[in-house]
N, C-alpha and C positions, 0 to 999 in steps of 0.2 A: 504494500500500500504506500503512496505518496500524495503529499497535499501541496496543492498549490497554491496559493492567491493570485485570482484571475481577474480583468475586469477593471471596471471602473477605479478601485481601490490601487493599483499598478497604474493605467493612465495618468490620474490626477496626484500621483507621487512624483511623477517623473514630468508633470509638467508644475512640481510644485503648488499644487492646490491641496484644499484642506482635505479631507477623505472623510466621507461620512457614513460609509458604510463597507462591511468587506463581504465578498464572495470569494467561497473556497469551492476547488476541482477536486475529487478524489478519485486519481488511477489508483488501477489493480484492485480494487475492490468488488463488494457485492454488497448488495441489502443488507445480507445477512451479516455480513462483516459490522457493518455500521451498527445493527440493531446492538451485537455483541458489546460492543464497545458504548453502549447507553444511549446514541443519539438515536431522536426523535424521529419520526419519518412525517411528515406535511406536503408533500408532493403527490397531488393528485393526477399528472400526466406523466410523469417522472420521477424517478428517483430523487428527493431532495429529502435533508434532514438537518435537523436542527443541533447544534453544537450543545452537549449537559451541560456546558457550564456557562459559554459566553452567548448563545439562543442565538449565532450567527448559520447562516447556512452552507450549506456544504452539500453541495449535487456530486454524485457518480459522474464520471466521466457518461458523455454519451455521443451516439451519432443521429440524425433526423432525417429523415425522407418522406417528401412530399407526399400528400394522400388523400386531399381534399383543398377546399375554398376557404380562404380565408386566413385569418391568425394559427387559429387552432387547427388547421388541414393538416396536421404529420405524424408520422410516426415514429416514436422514440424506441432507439434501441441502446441500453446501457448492459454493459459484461465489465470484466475485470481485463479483458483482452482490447478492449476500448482504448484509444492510446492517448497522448494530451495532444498530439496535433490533428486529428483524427476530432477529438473536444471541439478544439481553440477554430478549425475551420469552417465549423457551423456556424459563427458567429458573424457580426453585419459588420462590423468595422475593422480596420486594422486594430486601431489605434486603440480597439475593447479584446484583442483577441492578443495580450500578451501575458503570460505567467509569469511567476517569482516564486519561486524555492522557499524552502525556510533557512536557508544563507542568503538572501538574499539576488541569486541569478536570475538571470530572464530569460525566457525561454523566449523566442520572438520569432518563430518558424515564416512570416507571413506579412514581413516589413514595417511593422508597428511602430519600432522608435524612430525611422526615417520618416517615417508619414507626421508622426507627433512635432518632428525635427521641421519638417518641410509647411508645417498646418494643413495637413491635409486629411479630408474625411472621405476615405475611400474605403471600397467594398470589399471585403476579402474572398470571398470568390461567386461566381455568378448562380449561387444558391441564394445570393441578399433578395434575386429577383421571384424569389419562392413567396414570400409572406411581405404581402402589403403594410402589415404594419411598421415596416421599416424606414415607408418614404416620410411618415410623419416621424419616428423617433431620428434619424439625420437630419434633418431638417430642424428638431427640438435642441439638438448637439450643435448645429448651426448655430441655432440664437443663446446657445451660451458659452460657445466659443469663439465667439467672431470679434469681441474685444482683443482675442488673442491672435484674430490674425489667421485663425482660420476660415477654410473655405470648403465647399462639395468638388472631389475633384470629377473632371467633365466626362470620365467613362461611367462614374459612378450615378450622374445626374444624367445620364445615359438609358440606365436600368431602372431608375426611378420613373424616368418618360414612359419606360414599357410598361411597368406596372399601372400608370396613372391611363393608358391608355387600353390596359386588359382587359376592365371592367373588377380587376380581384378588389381594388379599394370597399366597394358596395357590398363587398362581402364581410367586411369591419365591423363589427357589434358598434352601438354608441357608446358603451361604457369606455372599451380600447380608447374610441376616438377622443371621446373625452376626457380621461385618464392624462394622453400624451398632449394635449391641446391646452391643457388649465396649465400641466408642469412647462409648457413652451411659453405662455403666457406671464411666467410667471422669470423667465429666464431673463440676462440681462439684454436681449436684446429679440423680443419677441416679433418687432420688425422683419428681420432676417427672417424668421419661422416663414412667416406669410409670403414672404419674399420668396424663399425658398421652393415652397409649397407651389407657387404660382411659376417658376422658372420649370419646373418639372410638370407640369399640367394637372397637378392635384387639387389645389386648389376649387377648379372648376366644378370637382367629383366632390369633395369635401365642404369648401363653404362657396357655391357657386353667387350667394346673394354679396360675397364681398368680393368674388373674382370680376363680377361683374360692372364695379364702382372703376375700374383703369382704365383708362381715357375716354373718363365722362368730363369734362370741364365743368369748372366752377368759373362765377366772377373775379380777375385778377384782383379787381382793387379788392376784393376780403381776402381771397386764396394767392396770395404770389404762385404758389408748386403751380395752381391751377386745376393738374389734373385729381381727380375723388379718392382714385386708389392709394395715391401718392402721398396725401393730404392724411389717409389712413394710418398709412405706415410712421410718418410725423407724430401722430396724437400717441401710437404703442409708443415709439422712444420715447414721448416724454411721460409715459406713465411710469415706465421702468427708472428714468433718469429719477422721479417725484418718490418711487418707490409706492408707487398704488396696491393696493391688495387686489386680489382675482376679479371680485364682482365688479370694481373700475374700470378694470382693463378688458374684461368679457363687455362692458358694456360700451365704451370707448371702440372697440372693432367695430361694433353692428351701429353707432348712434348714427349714421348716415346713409345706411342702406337702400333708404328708398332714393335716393338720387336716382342708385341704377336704374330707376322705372320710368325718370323722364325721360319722354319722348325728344329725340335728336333736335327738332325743329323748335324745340322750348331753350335750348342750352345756350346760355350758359346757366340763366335762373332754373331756379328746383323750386317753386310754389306746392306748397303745403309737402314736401317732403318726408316731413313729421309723421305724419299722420298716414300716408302714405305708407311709407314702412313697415306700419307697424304689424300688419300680417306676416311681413318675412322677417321680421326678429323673433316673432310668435312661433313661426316656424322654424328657424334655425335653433329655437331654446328646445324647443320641445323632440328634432331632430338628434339632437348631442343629446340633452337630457342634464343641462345647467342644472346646477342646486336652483333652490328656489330665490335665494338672494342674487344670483346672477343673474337668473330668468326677468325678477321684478323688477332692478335697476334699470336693465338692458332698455326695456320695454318703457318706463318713465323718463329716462334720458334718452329713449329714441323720441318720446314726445317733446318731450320740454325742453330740450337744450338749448334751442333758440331763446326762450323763454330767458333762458339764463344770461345769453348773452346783453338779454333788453333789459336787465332788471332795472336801473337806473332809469329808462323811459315806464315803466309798468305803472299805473294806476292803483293804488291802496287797492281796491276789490280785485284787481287780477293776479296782485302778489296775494292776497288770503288766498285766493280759490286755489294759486300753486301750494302756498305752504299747506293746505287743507288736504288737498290731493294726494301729499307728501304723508300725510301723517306726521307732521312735524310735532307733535302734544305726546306720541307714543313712542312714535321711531327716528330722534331726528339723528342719528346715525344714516340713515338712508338720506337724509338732505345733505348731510355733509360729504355725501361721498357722491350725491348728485351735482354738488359743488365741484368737487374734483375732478369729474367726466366732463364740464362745463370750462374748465383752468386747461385739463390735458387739451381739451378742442380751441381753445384761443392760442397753445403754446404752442401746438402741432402745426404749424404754419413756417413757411420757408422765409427766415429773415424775423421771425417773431415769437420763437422763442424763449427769451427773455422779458418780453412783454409784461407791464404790470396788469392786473387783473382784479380792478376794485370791484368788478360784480362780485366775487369773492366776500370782504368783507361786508358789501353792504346784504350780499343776503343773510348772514349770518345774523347782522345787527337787527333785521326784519325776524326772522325765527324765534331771536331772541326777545323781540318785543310784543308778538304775539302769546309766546310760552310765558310771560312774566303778568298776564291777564291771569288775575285770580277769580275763583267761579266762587271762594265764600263770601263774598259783598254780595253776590246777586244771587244766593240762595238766601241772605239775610234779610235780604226785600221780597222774597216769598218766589220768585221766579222756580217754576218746574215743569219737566219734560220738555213739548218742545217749544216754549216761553222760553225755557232758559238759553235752551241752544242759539234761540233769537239773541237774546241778549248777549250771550257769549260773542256771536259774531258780531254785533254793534262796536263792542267794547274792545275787541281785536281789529274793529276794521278803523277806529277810532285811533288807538294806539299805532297803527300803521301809517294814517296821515298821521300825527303828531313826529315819527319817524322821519317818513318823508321832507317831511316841512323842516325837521331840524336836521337833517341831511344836507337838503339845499340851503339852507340857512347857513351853514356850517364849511 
């Protein structure tokens, strides 16, 4: 029996990053080997098992061959006669398919530390073009290596085209897809993801309602980039640059999708876009299968965003009906990170972003001054059910101008 550390944990050593997790290879074994020796068994297609003491995993060496559609299409075959490069070949990257001994050696049968040396994310052999779910996870590697300079190298975005072009993507469960799409989103540079995604033609098969946004034109004087898609990829960098959490950034992709839907001879204006949209964000949440807090942002900052951008023109009753809308009394988490979808779309502009952004604070200051409306004076005057709710909204819309006025006053 021999172990190896395989994987990510070897990669991000030798490109000096932090390692946050280790996978270990065990040749020359069997099952039965590992049960002996106390580890766990947890691998429902495959031999994998859990370490007694440090709960890391530890898979059987094994080999896979194609046998159906999709991620899960294969069949695993793990022996003790199973070799590590025989392992290490199955795997989609170089630059994931090198080992390390317990001295320390690398085993790198397959050009790994030259590709790591050169930035490059290439396929280890034309088995990558076996399982679809691999054009999104390079592509995910993409956006969080490309600070460093890497890149997909062009046989590899080669195989990626055949696959996007197969039909195997639609064979992807939504969980996969969105599994790899939230941790890409979440990368530093989720740009690239979409980039990527779209240079290989997946895109179109995966989120077709945002492949669709690239040379749609916008008005120069608001959009310098101009074009929708482009405009897209600006709003992801500066989420990542801001540091946004998921449901910002899932909502920041989609907040302009219905552009796609105007009609050429309207362009460069997008009238009612808003509103427009809003069945193909409905659709793309419910496609992937977003948590519920990405779904319901998505969906309010595909309406409102402009909204946000007008807040300083908005009339006291149009800013209650948003903040109402919001639930800004229960949830004002959800306003403040509708704020932030609202900052990412003003930053996301070529030449603009550094831009200041006081719709920012003054929405906040409106939030603030609606929530600081107490309801016990107006149950002390006898107001109930929906007397009060009247009154509640007098006294918030009241409180709003008085905001207003000391806004512009100020």
């Amino acid at each position: 029996m021999k172990i190896y550390k395989v994987g990510g944990a070897v990669r991000d050593r030798l490109l000096d990053r932090p390692v946050t997790e280790v996978d270990w290879v065990v040749v020359g074994a069997s099952a039965e080997d590992m049960l002996a020796q106390g580890f766990r068994p947890v691998g429902a297609d495959f031999p994998v098992f859990l370490h007694p003491k440090t709960g890391e995993e530890y898979a059987l060496a094994r080999t896979e061959r194609k046998s159906g559609r999709g991620y899960g299409g294969f069949t695993f075959y793990a022996s003790p006669d199973v070799t590590l490069e025989d392992d290490l070949i199955r795997r989609d990257l170089t630059v994931n398919a090198i080992a390390e001994d317990d001295h320390g050696n690398l085993v790198d049968p397959y050009g790994g530390r030259q590709d790591l040396e050169n930035r490059l994310l290439r396929h280890v052999s034309p088995a990558f073009a076996e399982d679809p779910l691999r054009v999104l996870r390079v592509a995910r590697f993409a956006a969080r290596y490309a600070p460093l300079g890497f890149t997909v190298a062009d046989e590899t975005l080669d195989l990626m085209r055949q696959l996007s072009a197969s039909g195997e993507l639609s064979a992807l469960t939504a969980e996969r897809c969105w599994k790899e799409i939230s941790r890409a989103l979440m990368e530093p540079r989720p740009d690239v993801f979409i980039q990527v995604l779209r240079d290989c033609g997946a895109l179109a098969v995966i989120l077709p309602e945002v492949d669709a946004l690239f040379g749609v034109p916008q008005p120069e004087h608001h959009h310098p980039e101009i074009d929708t898609g482009v405009h897209t990829l600006g709003v992801l960098q500066q989420c990542a640059d801001h540091q946004q959490p998921l449901s910002v950034r899932w909502a920041c992709l989609l907040h302009d999708v219905g552009k796609g839907l105007t009609p050429p001879e309207e362009w460069p204006r997008h009238i009612a876009h808003e509103t427009r949209g809003l069945a193909l964000i409905q659709a793309v949440n419910e496609r992937c299968k977003a948590p519920r807090d990405c779904q319901e942002l998505a969906l309010l900052a595909g309406e409102y965003h402009t909204h946000g951008h007008r807040a300083l023109e908005l009339r006291p009753n149009t800013l209650l009906e948003l903040l109402q809308r919001f639930d800004v009394f229960r949830r004002p988490q959800r306003f403040e990170e509708f704020i932030a979808v609202c900052e990412m779309d003003a930053r996301g502009r070529e030449g603009l972003e550094q831009s200041d952004y006081p719709q920012a604070a003054y929405l906040r200051g409106a939030m603030a001054a609606v929530r600081a409306v107490a309801v016990k004076p107006l149950l002390e005057q006898g107001f109930q059910g929906q007397e009060l709710g009247k009154a509640l909204d007098r006294e918030r819309l009241a409180a709003l101008k008085r905001y207003k006025a000391d806004q512009e006053a100020g």
